[in-house]
C-alpha positions as CSV (number, residue, x, y, z in Angstrom):
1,X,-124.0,-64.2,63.9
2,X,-125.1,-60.6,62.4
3,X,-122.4,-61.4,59.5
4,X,-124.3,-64.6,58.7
5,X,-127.6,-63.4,58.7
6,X,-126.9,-60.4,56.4
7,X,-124.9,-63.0,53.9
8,X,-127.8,-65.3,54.2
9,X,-130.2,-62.5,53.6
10,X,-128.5,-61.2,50.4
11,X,-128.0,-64.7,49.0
12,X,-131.8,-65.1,49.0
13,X,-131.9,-61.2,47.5
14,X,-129.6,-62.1,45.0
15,X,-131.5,-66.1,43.9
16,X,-134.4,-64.2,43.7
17,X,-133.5,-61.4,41.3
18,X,-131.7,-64.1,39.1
19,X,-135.5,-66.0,39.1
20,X,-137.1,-62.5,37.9
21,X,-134.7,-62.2,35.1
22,X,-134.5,-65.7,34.5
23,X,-138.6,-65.1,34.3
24,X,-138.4,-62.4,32.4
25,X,-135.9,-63.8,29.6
26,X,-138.1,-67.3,28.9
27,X,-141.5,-64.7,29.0
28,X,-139.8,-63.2,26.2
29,X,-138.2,-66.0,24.6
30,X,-142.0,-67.4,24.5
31,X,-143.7,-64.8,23.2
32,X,-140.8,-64.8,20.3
33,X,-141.4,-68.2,19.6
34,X,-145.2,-67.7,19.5
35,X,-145.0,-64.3,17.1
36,X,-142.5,-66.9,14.7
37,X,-145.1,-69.7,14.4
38,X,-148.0,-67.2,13.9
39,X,-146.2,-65.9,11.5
40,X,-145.5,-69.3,9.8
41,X,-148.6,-70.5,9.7
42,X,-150.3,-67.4,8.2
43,X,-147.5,-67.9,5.2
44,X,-148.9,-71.5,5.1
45,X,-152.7,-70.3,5.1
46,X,-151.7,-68.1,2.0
47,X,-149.5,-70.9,0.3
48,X,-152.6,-72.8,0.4
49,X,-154.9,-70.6,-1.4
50,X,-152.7,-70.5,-4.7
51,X,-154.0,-74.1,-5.8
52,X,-157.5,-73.1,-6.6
53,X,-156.6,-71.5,-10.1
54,X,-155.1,-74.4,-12.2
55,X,-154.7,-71.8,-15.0
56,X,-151.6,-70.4,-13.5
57,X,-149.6,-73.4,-13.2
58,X,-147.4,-73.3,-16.1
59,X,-147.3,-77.4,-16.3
60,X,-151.1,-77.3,-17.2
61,X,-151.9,-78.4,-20.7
């Protein structure tokens, strides 16, 4: 019975350090993904300010 209780005990030791790390990996996985489409969109925002000068677009007549 003592055997039992001491596998079951470090089974449930073990699942939940695997949850923490498994925690800890999609935490950082998200905050990745965030700082990538921040990023992104701030290269969009800048794009988007280099139509309001028609002068330097070289297909201008």
């Amino acid at each position: 019975m003592k055997v039992r209780r001491r596998l079951a005990r470090n089974r449930k030791g073990n699942s939940m350090e695997f949850f923490q790390s498994s925690n800890q990996l999609l935490e950082t996985l998200v905050v990745a993904l965030g700082a990538g489409l921040g990023a992104w969109g701030v290269v969009n925002l800048l794009e988007g300010y280099g139509n309001d000068n028609p002068g330097a677009n070289a297909h201008v007549r």
